[in-house]
N, C-alpha and C positions, 0 to 999 in steps of 0.2 A: 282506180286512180284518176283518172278521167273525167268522172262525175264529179270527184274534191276540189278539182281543177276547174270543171266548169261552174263549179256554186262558190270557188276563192275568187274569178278573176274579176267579175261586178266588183265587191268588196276593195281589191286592191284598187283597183282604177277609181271608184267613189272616195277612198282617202287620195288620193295621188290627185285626183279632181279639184278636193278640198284644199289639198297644199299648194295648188298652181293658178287658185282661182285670181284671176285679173290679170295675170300672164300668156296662159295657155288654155284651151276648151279641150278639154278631154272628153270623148264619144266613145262608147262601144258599139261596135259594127258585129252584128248577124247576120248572117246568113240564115235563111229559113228553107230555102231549094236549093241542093246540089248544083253549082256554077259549070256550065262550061260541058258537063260530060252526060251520057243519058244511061249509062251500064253503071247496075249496081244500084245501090241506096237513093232512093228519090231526093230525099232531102226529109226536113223537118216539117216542112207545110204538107207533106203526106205522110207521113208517122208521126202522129203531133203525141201518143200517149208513149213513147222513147222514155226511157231510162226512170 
């Protein structure tokens, strides 16, 4: 369910993009290293072949 989630939410935001263009800039923010904590899952910039 998660991986659905991560390959819908580009898609939502590029139309929602498209209907706000000349009002609002809509960005998708990544994260590619685990923010903030060092236990557990490194992040994506060191398990880059994930899901």
């Amino acid at each position: 369910m998660i991986r659905q989630r991560r390959k819908s939410m580009p898609a939502r935001l590029l139309a929602l993009r498209d209907e706000l263009q000349g009002e609002l800039e809509i960005v998708m923010r990544v994260y590619f290293e685990k923010p903030r904590t060092t236990v557990g899952w490194k992040g994506l910039i060191n398990d880059p072949h994930m899901g």
